[in-house]
C-alpha positions as CSV (number, residue, x, y, z in Angstrom):
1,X,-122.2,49.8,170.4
2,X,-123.4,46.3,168.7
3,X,-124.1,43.7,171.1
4,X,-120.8,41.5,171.4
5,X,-122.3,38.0,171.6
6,X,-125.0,39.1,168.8
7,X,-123.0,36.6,166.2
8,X,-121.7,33.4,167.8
9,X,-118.9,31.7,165.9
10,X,-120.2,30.1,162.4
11,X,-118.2,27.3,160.9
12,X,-119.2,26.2,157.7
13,X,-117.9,23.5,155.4
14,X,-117.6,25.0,152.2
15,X,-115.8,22.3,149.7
16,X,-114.5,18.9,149.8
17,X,-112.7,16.6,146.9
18,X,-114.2,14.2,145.2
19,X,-113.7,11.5,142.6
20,X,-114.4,13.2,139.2
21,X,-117.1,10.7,138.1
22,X,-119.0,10.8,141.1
23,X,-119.2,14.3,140.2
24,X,-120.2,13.8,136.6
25,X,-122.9,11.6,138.2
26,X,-124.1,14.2,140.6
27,X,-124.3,16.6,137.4
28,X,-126.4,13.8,136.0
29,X,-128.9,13.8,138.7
30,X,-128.5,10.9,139.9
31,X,-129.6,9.4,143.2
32,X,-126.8,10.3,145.8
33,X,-124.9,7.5,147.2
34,X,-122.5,6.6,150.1
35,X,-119.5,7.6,147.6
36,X,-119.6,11.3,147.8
37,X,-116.7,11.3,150.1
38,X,-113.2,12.1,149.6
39,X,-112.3,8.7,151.0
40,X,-113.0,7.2,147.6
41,X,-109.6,9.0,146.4
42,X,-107.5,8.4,149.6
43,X,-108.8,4.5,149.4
44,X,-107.6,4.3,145.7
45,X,-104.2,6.1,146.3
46,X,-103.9,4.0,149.1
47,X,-103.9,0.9,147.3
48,X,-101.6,1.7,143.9
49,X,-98.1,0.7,146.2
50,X,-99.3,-2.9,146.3
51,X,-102.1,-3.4,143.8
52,X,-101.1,-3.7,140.1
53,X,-104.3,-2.4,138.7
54,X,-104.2,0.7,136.7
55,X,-105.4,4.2,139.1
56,X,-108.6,4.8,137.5
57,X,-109.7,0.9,138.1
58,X,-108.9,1.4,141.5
59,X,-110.8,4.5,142.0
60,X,-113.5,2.7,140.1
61,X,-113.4,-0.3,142.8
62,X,-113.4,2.3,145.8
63,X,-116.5,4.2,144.2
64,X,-118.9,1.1,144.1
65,X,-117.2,-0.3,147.8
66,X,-117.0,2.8,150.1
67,X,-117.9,0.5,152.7
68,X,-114.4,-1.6,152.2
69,X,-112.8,1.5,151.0
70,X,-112.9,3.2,154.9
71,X,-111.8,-0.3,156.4
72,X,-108.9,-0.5,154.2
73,X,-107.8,3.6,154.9
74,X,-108.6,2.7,158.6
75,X,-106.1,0.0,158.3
76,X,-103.5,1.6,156.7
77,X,-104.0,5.0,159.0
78,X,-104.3,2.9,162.3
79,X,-102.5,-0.1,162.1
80,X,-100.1,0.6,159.6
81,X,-99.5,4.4,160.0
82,X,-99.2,5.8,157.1
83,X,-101.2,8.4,157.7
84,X,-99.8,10.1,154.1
85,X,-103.2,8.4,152.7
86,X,-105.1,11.4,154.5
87,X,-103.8,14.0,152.4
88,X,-105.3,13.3,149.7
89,X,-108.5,14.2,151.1
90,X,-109.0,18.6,151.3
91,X,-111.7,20.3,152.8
92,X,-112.5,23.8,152.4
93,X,-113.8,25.9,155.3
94,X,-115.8,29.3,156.4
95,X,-114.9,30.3,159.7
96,X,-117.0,33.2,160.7
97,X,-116.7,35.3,164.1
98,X,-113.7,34.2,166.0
99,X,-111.7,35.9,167.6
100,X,-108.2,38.1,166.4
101,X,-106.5,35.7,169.0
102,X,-108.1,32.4,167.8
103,X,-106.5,33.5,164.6
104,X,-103.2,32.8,165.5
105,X,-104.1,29.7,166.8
106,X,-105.3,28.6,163.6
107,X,-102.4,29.6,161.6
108,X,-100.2,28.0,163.4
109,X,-100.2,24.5,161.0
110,X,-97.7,24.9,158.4
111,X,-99.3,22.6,155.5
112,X,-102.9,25.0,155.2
113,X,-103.9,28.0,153.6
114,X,-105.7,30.6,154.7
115,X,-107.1,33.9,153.6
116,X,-108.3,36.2,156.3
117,X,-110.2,39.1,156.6
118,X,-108.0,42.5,156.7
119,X,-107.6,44.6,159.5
120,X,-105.6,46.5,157.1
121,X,-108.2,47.0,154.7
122,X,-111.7,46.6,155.7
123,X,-113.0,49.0,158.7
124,X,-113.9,47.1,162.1
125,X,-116.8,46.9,163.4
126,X,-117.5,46.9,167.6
127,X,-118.1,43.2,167.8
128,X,-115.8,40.8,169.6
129,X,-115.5,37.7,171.6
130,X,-116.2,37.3,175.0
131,X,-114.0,34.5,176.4
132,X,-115.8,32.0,178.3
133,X,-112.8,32.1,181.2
134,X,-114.0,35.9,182.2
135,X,-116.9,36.8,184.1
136,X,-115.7,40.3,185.0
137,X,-117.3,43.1,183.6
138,X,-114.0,44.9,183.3
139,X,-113.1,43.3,180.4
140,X,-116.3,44.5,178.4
141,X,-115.9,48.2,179.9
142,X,-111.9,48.0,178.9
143,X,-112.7,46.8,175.1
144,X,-115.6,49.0,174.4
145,X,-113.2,52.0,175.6
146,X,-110.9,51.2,173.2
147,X,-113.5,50.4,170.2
148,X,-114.3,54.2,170.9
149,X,-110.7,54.9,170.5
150,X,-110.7,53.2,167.3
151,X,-113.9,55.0,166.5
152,X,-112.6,58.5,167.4
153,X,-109.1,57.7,164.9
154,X,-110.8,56.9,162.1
155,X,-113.1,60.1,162.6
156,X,-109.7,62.0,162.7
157,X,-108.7,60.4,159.1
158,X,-106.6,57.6,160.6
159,X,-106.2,54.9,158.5
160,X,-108.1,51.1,159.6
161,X,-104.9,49.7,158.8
162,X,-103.5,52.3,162.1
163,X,-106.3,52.9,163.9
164,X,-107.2,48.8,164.5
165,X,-103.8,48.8,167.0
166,X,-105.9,50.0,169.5
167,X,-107.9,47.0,169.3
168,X,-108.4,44.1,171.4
169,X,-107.2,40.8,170.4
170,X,-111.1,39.6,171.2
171,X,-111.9,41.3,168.1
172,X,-113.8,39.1,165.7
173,X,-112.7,38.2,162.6
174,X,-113.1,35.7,159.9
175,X,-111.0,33.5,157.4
176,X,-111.6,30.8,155.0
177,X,-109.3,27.6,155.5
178,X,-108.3,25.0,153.2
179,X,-106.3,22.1,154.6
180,X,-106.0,18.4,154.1
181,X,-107.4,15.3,156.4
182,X,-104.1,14.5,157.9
183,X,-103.4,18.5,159.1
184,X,-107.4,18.3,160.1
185,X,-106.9,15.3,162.2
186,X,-104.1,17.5,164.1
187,X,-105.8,20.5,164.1
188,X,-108.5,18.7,165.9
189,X,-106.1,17.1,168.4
190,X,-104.5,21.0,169.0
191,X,-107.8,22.2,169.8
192,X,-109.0,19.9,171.6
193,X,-106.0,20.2,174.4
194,X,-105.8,23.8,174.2
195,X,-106.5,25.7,177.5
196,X,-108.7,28.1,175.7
197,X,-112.6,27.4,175.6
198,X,-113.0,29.4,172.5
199,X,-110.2,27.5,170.4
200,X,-112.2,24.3,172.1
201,X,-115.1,25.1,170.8
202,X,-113.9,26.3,167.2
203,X,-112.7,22.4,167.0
204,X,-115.7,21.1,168.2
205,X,-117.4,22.6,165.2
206,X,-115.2,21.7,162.8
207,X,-115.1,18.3,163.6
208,X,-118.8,18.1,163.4
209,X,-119.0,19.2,160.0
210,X,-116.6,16.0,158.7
211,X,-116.8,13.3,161.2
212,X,-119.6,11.6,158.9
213,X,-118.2,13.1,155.5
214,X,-114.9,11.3,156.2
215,X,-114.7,8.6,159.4
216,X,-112.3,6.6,158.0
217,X,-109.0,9.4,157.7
218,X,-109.9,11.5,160.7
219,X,-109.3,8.9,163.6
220,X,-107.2,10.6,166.5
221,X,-108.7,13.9,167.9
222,X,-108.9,13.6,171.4
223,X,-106.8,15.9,173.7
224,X,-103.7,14.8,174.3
225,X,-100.7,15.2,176.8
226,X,-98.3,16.0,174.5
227,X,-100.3,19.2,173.6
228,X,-101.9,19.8,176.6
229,X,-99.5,19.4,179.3
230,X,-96.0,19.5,177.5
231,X,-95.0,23.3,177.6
232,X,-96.5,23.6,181.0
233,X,-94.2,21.0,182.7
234,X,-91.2,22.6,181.0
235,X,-92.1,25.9,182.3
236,X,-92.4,23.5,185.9
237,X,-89.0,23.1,185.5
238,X,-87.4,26.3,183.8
239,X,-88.4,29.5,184.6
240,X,-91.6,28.9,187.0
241,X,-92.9,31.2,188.7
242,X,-90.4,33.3,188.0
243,X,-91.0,33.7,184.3
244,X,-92.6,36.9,185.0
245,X,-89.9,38.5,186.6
246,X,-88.4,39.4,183.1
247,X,-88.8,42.9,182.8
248,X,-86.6,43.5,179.6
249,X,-88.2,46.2,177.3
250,X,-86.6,46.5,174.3
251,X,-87.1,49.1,171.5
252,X,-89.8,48.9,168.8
253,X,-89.0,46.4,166.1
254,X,-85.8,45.4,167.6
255,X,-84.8,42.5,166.0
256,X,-81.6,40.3,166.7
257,X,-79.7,38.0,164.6
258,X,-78.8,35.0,167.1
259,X,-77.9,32.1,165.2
260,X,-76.7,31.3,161.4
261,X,-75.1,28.7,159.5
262,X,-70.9,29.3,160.2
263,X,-69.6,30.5,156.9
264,X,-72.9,30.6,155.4
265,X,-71.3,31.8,151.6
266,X,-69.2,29.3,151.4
267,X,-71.9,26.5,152.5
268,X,-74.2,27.5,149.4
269,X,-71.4,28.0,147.6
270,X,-70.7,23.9,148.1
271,X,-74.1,23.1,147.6
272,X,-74.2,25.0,144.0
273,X,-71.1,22.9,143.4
274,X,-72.7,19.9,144.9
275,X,-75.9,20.0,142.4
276,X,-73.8,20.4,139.1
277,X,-71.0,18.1,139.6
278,X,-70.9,14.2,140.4
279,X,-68.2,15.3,143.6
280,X,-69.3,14.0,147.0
281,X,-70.0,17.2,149.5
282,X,-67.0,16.7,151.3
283,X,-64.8,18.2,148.6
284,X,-67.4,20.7,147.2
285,X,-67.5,22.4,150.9
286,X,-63.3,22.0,150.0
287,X,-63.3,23.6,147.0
288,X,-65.6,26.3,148.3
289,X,-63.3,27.4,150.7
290,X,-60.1,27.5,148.9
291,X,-62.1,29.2,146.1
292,X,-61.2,33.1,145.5
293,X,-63.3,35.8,146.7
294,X,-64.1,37.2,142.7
295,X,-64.9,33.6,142.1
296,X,-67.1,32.6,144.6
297,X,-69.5,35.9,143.9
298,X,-69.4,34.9,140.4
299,X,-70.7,31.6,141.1
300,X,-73.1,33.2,142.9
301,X,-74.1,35.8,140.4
302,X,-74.5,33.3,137.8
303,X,-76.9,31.4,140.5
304,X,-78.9,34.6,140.6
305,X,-78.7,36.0,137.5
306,X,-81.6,34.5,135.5
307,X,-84.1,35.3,138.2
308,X,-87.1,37.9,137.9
309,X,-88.4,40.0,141.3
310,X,-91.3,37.0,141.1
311,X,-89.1,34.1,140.9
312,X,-87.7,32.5,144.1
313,X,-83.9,31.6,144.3
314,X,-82.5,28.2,143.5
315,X,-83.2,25.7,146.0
316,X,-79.5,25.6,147.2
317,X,-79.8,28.7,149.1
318,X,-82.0,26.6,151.8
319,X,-78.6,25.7,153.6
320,X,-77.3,28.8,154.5
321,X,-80.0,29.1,158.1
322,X,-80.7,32.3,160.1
323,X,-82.2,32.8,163.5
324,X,-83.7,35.9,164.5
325,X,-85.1,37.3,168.1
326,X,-88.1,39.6,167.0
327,X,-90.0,41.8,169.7
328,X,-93.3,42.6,167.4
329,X,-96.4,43.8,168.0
330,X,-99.4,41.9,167.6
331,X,-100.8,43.3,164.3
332,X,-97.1,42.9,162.8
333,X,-97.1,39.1,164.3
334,X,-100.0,38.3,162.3
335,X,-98.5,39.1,159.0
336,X,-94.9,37.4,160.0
337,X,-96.8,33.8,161.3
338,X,-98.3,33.9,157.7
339,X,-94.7,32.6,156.7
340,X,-95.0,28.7,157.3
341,X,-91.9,27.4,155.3
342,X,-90.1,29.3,158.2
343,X,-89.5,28.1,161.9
344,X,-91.8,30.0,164.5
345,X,-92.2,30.0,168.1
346,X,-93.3,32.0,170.6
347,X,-93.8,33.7,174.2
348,X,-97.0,35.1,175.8
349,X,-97.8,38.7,174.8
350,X,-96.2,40.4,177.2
351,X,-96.8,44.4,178.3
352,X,-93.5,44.9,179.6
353,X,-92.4,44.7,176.1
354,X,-93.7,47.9,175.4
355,X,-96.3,49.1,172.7
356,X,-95.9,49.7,169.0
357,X,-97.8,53.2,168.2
358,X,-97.9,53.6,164.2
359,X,-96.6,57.2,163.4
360,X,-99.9,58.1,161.6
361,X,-101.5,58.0,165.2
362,X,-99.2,60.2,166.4
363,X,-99.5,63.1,163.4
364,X,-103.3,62.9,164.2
365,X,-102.7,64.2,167.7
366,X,-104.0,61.0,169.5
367,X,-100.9,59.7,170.6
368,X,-102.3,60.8,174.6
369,X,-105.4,58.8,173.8
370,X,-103.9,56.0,172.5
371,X,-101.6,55.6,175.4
372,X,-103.8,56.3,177.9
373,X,-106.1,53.6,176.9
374,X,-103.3,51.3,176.7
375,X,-103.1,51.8,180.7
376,X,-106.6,51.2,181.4
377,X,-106.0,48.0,179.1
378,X,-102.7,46.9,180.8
379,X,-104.8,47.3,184.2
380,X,-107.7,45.2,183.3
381,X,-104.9,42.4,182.0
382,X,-103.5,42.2,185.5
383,X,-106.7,41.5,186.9
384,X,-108.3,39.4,184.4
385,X,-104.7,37.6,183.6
386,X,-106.1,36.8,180.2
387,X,-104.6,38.1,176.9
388,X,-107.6,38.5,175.1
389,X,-107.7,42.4,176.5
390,X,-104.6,43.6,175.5
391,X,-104.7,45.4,171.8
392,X,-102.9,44.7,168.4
393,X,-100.0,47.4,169.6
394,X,-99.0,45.0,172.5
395,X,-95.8,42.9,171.5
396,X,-94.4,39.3,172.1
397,X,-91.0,37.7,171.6
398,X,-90.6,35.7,169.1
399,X,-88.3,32.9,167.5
400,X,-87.8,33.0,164.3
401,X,-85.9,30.9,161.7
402,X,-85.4,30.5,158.0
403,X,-83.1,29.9,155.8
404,X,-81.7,31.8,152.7
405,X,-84.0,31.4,150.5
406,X,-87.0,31.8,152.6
407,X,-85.7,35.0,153.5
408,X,-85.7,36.3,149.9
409,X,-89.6,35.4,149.6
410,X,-90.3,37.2,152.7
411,X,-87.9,40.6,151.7
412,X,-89.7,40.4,148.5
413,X,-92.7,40.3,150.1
414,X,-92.2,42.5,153.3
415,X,-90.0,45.0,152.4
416,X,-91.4,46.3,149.4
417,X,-93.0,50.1,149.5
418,X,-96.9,48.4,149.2
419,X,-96.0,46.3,152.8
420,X,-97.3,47.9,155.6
421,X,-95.3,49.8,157.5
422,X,-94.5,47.5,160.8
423,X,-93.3,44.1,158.7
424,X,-91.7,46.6,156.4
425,X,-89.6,47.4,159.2
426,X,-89.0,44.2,160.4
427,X,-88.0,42.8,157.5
428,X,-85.8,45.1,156.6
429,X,-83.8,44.7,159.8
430,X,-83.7,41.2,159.6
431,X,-82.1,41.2,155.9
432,X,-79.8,43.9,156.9
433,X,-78.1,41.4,159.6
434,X,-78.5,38.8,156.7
435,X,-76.3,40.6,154.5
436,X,-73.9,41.4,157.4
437,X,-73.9,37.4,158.1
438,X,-73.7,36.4,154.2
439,X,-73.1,39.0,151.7
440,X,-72.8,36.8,149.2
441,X,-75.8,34.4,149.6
442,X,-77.5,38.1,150.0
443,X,-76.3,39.7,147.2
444,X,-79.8,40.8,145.8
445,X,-81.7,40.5,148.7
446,X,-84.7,43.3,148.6
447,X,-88.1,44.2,148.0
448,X,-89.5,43.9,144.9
449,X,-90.2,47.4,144.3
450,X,-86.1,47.6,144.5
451,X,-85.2,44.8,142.5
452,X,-84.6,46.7,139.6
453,X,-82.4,49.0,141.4
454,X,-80.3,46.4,143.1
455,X,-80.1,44.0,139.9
456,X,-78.5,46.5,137.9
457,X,-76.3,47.6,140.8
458,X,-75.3,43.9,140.6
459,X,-75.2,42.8,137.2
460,X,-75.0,46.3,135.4
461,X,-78.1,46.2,133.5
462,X,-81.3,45.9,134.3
463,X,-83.2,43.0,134.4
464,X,-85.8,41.8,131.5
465,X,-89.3,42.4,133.4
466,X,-89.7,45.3,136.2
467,X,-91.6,45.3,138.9
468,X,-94.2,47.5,137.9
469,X,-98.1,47.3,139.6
C-alpha cells in the first residue's frame, strides 16, 4: 500500500490574463515590470463608463500606472461595489492531491470550470487524504480494506469506472480550475469558514498564489458568519438533534418530481408568442390558453424544428421550471453537481439511504465483498462521525432544479448510451416525469444517441446531421 500522506496537496497557479502588449513586451525580453498583472485589464474596463477615452488608451494609461490602476479598482470594488470589475481578471489553476470530498466542495461555484481527473476512466491508485479532524486509526484500517476491495475488482475484470464505488470519499484526486477574480474572492471567503481543515487549507494555498499577483480585486476573504454559521443555526431551529432520526430508505435512483411551473406548455407557449410579437405577456399567456391543442404543438414544433442533437433549445424554454428530489450515490452526484446553470442543494451523505452497487459488481461475484465492506465502513462512520470514510456507493438527498431547457442539455448529455450507467438512469427518470409534467415543452427530449429516432418520430423525417461518434 503507498503511504497516504506521501503527496501533500499541490496548488499551482498555472495561467493568468494579461494585457496583450505587456505580453508582446515580455516576448520582447524586456525587463519585467509591476504591469504583469491582470489588474491592468480590470482597471481599464473599469474606467470606460465614465471616461471618454477610447479602450486601448485606457489600457495604455493602466499599463504605465499599475500603482493608480489598483487604487482606482480598490475604489470601485470597496467603496463603490461593483465588484463586476473583478471578472475581468481569470486565473488558471493545478490542484493536485485533494481529496474526492474536497471535490465537491470546489464545484460548488456556478461561474468556474473545471476538468477533473476520471474515476471513470483512469485506474486509482491507494493514496488518499487523511483528514486533520481524525486521529483514530480506524479510519486508515477501514480505507485500506476497501482499496483492497477495489484492488481485488479490478483483478476480477471489473471496470475502474465500477470498481472505484467501493472507494472512500478521502480518495485523492486532482482537477484543473479556471475561474475569475470575483468567484476567487468568494471561493476564498467559502473556504475560509468551512468546518473542514482540508477545504481550509486548499484556500489558504490558493490565496497565496494571487494575493501579490492581484491585491487590488481580491479584497474580502476572511471567514464569514454567513458561511460559517448560517446553515447551523437553521438546523438550531429545525430539525436539531433530531435530524438524524430520519430513517427513510428509498430505492436506488429514485427520483421525484416535486415542483414545476403550473401549466408549464402553455407558459412557453406565451413566452414563444411573447418574443415574436409586440403584445404585452398578459395576453400572450391569454392567447396561449385559449389556443388549440394541434396548434399549440405546432408552435412548438416549429420552435424545435431547426435544432440539431448539438444545438440547445430556444431560450424560451427557461420558463417552464422543474424540481426534482434525487437520492444518488456519491459517484453519480459528482457527475449531476457538474450541471451549474441548474439549482443544487444538498443534505449530508447519509447511510440510511442505502448503497448504489453497479450491476457489473454483482456479475463478477463480489457483490458479498462489496457489501460486507460497506458494513465495516458504515461502522467506522459512526465512530469517527466524519464522511470522509464512507465510499462513492453511499447516497445523499439532493435538491435539484432546472428549467426546460436546462433539462434538454443534461438528457442530451446523461441519457445518451456513452453516459455512464448511474446518471443515465437518473436522467432518464427525471425526463420521464418531465414529459408527464409538459409533453409539449418535452416533445423531443432525449439523448443524443436517440435524437434521430425521436426527431423523425416527431417531424417524419429525419433530421440533417446524425449523431454519429
Amino acid at each position: 500500500m503507498s503511504c497516504p500522506n506521501k503527496n501533500k496537496m499541490k496548488v499551482i497557479l498555472a495561467g493568468y490574463n494579461l494585457d496583450s502588449e505587456v505580453i508582446e513586451s515580455l516576448k520582447r525580453g524586456e525587463k519585467l515590470q509591476d504591469n504583469v498583472t491582470p489588474e491592468v485589464l480590470s482597471a481599464s474596463y473599469a474606467r470606460i463608463s465614465r471616461d471618454p477615452r477610447p479602450i486601448n488608451e485606457l489600457r495604455e494609461i493602466s499599463r504605465q500606472e499599475v500603482g493608480k490602476a489598483r487604487k482606482s479598482n480598490q475604489n470601485i470594488i470597496f467603496k463603490m461595489g461593483h465588484h463586476s470589475v473583478a471578472e475581468h481578471a481569470v486565473f488558471n489553476f493545478d490542484i493536485i492531491d485533494v481529496s474526492r470530498f474536497a471535490m465537491e466542495e470546489i464545484e460548488k461555484f456556478r461561474l468556474c470550470a473545471y476538468t477533473e481527473k476520471s474515476q471513470r476512466y483512469q485506474k486509482l491508485e491507494d493514496n488518499y487524504v487523511t483528514p486533520e479532524e481524525i486521529k483514530d486509526p480506524l479510519f486508515k484500517q477501514t480505507i485500506e480494506l476497501q482499496n483492497l476491495t477495489y484492488q481485488k475488482m479490478i483483478e476480477k475484470g471489473v471496470e475502474p469506472e465500477d470498481a472505484r464505488y467501493i472507494t472512500a470519499l478521502a480518495t485523492k484526486g486532482q482537477l484543473g480550475l479556471t475561474v475569475n477574480a470575483r468567484n476567487l474572492e468568494l471561493m476564498f471567503r467559502r473556504f475560509a469558514s468551512s468546518k473542514y481543515a482540508e477545504v481550509r487549507e486548499l484556500g489558504r494555498e490558493m490565496y497565496k498564489q494571487v494575493e501579490k499577483i492581484a491585491p487590488s480585486i481580491i479584497l474580502f476573504t476572511s471567514p464569514n458568519a454567513l458561511d460559517r454559521d448560517t446553515y447551523r443555526e437553521i438546523e438550531g431551529i429545525g430539525m436539531g438533534k433530531d435530524k438524524d432520526k430520519e430513517k427513510n430508505e428509498r430505492k436506488q435512483g429514485e427520483v421525484a418530481l416535486v415542483g414545476y411551473t403550473p401549466d408549464a406548455d402553455e407558459m412557453t407557449i406565451a413566452a414563444l408568442l411573447h418574443s415574436t410579437s409586440n403584445l404585452p405577456f398578459r395576453e400572450c399567456r391569454e392567447m396561449a390558453g385559449k389556443m388549440r391543442e394541434e396548434q399549440g404543438k405546432e408552435l412548438i414544433k416549429t420552435a424545435l424544428k431547426n435544432m440539431e442533437f448539438y444545438d440547445t433549445t430556444l431560450r424560451e424554454f427557461e420558463y417552464a421550471d422543474l424540481t426534482f428530489e434525487i437520492v444518488l450515490s456519491a459517484a453519480c452526484f459528482g457527475q449531476l453537481k457538474r450541471h451549474r446553470m441548474a439549482t443544487l442543494t444538498c443534505q449530508e451523505y447519509n447511510p440510511n439511504l442505502g448503497i448504489t452497487i453497479p450491476p457489473k459488481i454483482k456479475e463478477a461475484g463480489m457483490e458479498l465483498a462489496f457489501t460486507e465492506v460497506v458494513e465495516e465502513t458504515e461502522k467506522a462512520y459512526r465512530k469517527l462521525k466524519n464522511p470522509y470514510v464512507l465510499t462513492n456507493a453511499h447516497r445523499k438527498r439532493v435538491l435539484f432544479k432546472c428549467n426546460a431547457r436546462e433539462l434538454y442539455h443534461i438528457s442530451r448529455l446523461r441519457e445518451d448510451a456513452h453516459a455512464q450507467w448511474d446518471i443515465q438512469n437518473i436522467s432518464r427518470e427525471m425526463t420521464e416525469l418531465a414529459r408527464k409534467a409538459m409533453p409539449l415543452t418535452m416533445l423531443t427530449i432525449c439523448g443524443k444517441d436517440r435524437y434521430p429516432e425521436v426527431y423523425e418520430k416527431v417531424f417524419g423525417r429525419p433530421p440533417k446531421i446524425k449523431a454519429e461518434f
